[in-house]
C-alpha positions in Angstrom: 0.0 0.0 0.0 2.7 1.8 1.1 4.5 1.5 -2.7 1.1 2.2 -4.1 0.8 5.7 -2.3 4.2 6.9 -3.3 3.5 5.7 -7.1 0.1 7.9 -7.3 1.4 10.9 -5.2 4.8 11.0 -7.4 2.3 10.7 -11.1 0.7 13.3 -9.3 3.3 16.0 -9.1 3.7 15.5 -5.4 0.1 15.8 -4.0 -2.4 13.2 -4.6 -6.4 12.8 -3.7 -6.6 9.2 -1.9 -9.6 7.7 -0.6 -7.8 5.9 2.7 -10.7 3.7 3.7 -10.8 2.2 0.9 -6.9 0.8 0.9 -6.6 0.5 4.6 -9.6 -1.8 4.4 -7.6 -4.0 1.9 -4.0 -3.7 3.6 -6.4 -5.1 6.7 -8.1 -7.9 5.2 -4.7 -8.8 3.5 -3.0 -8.9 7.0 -5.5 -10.8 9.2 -5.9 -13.3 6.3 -2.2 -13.7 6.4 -2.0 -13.8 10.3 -4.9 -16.3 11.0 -5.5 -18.1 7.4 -2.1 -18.6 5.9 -3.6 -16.7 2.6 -2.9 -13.4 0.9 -6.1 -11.4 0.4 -6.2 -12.1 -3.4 -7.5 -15.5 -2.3 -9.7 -14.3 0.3 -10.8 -11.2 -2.0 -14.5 -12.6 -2.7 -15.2 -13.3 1.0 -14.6 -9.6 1.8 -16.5 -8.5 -1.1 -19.4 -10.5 0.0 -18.6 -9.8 3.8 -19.3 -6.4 2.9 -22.1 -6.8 0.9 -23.7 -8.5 3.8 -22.9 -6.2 6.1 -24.8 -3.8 3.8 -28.2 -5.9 3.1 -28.0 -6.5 7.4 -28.4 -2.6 8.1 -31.0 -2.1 5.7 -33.5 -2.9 8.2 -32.1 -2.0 11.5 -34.9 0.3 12.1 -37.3 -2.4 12.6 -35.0 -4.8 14.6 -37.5 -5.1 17.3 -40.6 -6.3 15.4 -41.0 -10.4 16.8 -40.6 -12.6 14.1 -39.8 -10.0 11.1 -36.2 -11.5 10.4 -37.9 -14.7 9.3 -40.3 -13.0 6.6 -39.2 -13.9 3.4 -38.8 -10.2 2.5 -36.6 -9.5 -0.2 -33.7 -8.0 2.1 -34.2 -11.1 4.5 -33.7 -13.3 1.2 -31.4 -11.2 0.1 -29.2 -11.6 3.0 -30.1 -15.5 3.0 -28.3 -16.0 0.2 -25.1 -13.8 0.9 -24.6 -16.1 4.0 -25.0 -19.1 2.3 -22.6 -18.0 -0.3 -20.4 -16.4 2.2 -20.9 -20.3 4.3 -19.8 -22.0 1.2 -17.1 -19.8 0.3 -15.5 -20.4 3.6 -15.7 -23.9 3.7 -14.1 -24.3 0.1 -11.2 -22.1 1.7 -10.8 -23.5 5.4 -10.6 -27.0 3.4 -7.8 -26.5 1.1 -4.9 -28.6 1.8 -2.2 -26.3 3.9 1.4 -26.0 2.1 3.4 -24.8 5.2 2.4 -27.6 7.3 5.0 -26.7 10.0 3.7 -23.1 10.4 0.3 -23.5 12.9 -1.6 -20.6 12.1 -4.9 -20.0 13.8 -7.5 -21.8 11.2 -5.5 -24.8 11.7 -6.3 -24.2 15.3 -9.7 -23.8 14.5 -9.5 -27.2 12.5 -8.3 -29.0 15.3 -10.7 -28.0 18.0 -13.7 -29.0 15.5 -12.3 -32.5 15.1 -11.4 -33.2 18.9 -14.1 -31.5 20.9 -16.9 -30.8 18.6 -19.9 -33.2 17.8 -19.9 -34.0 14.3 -23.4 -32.0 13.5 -22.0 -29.0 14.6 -18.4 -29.6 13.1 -19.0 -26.8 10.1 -21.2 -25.1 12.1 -18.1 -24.1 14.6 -15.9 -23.6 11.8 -18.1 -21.3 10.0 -18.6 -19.3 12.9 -15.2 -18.8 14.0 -14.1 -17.9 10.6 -16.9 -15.3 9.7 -16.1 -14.0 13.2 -12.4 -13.0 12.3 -13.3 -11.8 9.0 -16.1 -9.6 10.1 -14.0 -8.3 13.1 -10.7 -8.9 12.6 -9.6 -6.7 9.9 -12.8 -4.0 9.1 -12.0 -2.4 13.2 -8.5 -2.2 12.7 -9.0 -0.4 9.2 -11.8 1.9 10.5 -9.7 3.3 13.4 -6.8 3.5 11.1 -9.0 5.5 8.9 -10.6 7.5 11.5 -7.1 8.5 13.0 -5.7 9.8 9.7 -8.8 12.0 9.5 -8.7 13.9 13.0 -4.8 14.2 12.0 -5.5 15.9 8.8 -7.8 18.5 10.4 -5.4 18.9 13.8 -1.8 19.4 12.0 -0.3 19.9 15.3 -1.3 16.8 16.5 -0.1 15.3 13.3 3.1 16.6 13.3 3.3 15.9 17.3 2.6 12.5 16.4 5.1 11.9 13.6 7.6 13.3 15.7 7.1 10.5 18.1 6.9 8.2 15.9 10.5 8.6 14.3 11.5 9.6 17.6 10.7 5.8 18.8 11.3 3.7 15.6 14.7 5.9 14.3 14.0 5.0 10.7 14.2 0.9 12.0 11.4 -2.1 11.9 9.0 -1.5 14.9 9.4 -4.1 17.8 7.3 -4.9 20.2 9.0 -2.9 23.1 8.3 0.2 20.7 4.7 -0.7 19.5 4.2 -1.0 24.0 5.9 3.0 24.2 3.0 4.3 21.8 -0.5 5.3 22.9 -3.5 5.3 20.2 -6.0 7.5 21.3 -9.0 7.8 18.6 -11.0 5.7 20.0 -12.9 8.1 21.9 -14.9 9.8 19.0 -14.7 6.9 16.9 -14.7 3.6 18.2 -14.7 0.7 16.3 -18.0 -1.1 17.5 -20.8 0.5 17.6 -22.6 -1.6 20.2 -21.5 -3.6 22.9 -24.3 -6.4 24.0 -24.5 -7.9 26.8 -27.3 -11.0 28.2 -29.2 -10.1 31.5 -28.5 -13.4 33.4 -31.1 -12.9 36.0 -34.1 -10.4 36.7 -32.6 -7.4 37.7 -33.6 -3.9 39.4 -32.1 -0.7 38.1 -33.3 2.9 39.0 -36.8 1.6 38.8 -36.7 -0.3 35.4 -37.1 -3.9 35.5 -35.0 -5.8 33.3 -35.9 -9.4 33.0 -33.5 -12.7 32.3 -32.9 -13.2 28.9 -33.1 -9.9 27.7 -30.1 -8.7 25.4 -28.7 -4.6 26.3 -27.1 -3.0 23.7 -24.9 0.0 24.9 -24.1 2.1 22.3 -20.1 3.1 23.2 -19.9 6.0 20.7 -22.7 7.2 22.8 -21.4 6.3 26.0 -18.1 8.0 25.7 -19.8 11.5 24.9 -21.5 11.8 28.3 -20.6 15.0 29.3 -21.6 14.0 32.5 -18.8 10.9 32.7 -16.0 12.8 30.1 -16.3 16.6 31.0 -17.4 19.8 28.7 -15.6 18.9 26.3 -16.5 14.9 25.5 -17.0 16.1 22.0 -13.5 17.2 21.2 -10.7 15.7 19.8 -8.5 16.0 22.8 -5.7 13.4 23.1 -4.2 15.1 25.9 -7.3 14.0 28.0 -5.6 10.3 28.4 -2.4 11.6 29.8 -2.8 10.1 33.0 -5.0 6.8 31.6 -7.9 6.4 30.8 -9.1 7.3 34.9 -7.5 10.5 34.0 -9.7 10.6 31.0 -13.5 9.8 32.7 -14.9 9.6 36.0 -15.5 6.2 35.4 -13.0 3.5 33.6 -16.0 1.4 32.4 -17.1 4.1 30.7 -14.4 3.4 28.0 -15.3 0.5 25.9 -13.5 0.9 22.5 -12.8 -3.0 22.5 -15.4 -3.9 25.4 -14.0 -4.3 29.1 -13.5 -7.4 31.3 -13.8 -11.2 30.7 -15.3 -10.6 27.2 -12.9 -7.9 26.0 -12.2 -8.6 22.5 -10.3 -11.3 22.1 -8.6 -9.5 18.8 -7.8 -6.3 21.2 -3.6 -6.5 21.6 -3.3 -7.8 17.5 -5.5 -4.8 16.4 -3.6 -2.4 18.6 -0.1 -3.3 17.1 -1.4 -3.8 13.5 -3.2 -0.4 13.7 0.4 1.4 15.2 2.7 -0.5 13.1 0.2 1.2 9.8 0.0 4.5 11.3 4.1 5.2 11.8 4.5 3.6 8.1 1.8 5.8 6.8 3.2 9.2 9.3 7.1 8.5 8.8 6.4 8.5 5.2 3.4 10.9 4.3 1.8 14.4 5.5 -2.3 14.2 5.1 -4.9 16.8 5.1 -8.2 17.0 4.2 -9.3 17.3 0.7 -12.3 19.3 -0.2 -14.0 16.4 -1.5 -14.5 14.9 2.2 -17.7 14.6 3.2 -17.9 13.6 6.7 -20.9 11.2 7.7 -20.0 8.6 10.1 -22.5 5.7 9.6 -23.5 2.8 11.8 -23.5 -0.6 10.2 -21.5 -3.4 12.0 -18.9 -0.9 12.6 -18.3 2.9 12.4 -17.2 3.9 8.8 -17.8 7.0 6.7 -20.9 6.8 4.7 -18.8 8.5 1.8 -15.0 7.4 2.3 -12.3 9.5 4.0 -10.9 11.1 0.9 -7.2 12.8 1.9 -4.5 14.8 0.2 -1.4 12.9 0.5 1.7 14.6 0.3 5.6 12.7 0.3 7.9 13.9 2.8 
């Protein structure tokens, strides 16, 4: 991606218009396919494309989420969607069962392979596999390449934070490959305004009282984190602002509560993914910073959208100069 960027800003004259999301998205899907499947994303390419489709057809009638019974109507976005995931199913198996080349390197699918044979009844082995799989897919590289995306954008409209940041960066890396003792000196801190998921849902286990509302067992609470970490009443005056400076002593530095932070969720079902995307996301940014200046372009339109994750509704689109 990297390579890409310098060809297009250099056949520009030195300044080029780049729509971020959209590459950051692929360098992404191309990593965690790497990481955890042992493939390069050319061979993973039509998942994503349908992944996203999917996650398309599956907002199109959020607004009626609570009608009993509706997601079983045959309606033309449920079948729709019906055949995505069987497509998406079948796609996945045909992948997941391709013989593995580099039989001494024990990525995580093979993992995955080999907790479906040895604790998983045979009904339910593709099942488990399916859902593992689709579960790193649809988390595992969209997040990373949102927050990525999301940073680059508050950098190009705060240069001083942008120039603030590259300085650390080079300051920690010295022109060398990133280990993980520097990647552990960094601090991201977009999160705030943007997080990645755009509801975390917990399961009431039992009936429960809370400031006169009864909330019976069973009942799934969404808690919508973008939300969440506005509260002026938790985050100060100024919970709206791009302040990075706010997390200088930690995040109970930042809030007057530290569960009121949930970018990647918070105790024993904290995203699993949390420490991979963190490094993957710092590794991109310093490449991208030591490398490029960005600012935005006049053809930004800014309209964050909820669908599975937080994304722009039209792209991120940047001018990228070369330093």
């Amino acid at each position: 991606m990297i390579k890409s960027w310098e060809t297009r800003v250099r056949g520009k004259g030195g300044l080029a218009e780049i729509e971020v999301d959209r590459d950051l998205r692929s360098l992404s899907a191309d990593i965690i396919s790497r990481a955890c499947f042992g493939s390069s994303y050319s061979e993973g390419e039509e998942i994503f494309f349908m992944i996203r489709s999917l996650q398309k057809v599956m907002t199109k009638g959020k607004t009626t989420m609570g009608a009993p019974g509706l997601r079983l109507l045959p309606t033309k976005n449920n079948r729709e969607k019906w055949n995505l995931e069987k497509e998406v199913n079948s796609k996945i198996l045909e992948v997941v069962k391709q013989p593995n080349e580099a039989e001494h390197e024990k990525d995580l699918l093979q993992m995955i392979l080999e907790g479906a044979k040895s604790n998983i009844v045979h009904h339910y082995h593709d099942k488990f596999i399916l859902d593992n799989c689709k579960n790193i897919y649809y988390a595992g590289h969209e997040t990373t390449a949102m927050v990525a995306s999301w940073s680059l954008m508050l950098l190009s409209a705060y240069p001083d934070w942008q120039a603030c940041v590259r300085a650390e960066v080079l300051g920690v890396f010295k022109g060398g490959i990133p280990d993980p003792d520097m990647l552990r000196s960094m601090k991201v801190r977009p999160l705030h305004l943007y997080p990645p998921a755009v509801f975390v849902m917990r399961e009431v286990l039992q009936d429960i009282e809370f400031k006169g509302v009864t909330i019976p067992r069973g009942i799934n609470i969404q808690i919508p984190v973008a939300t969440l970490h506005q509260i002026t009443d938790l985050w100060g005056p100024g919970a709206h602002q791009f302040s990075p400076e706010r997390f200088a002593a930690g995040v109970l530095g930042a809030c007057k509560h530290p569960q009121a932070y949930l970018p990647y969720g918070v105790g024993a079902r904290t995203c699993v993914g949390h420490h991979f995307a963190m490094a993957e996301l710092k590794v991109v940014l310093s490449l991208i910073l030591s490398k490029f200046s960005v600012s935005l372009s006049p053809a930004h339109q800014h309209s964050p959208l909820s669908r599975m994750v937080l994304e722009p509704e039209h792209g991120i689109c940047l001018l990228v100069r070369r330093l």
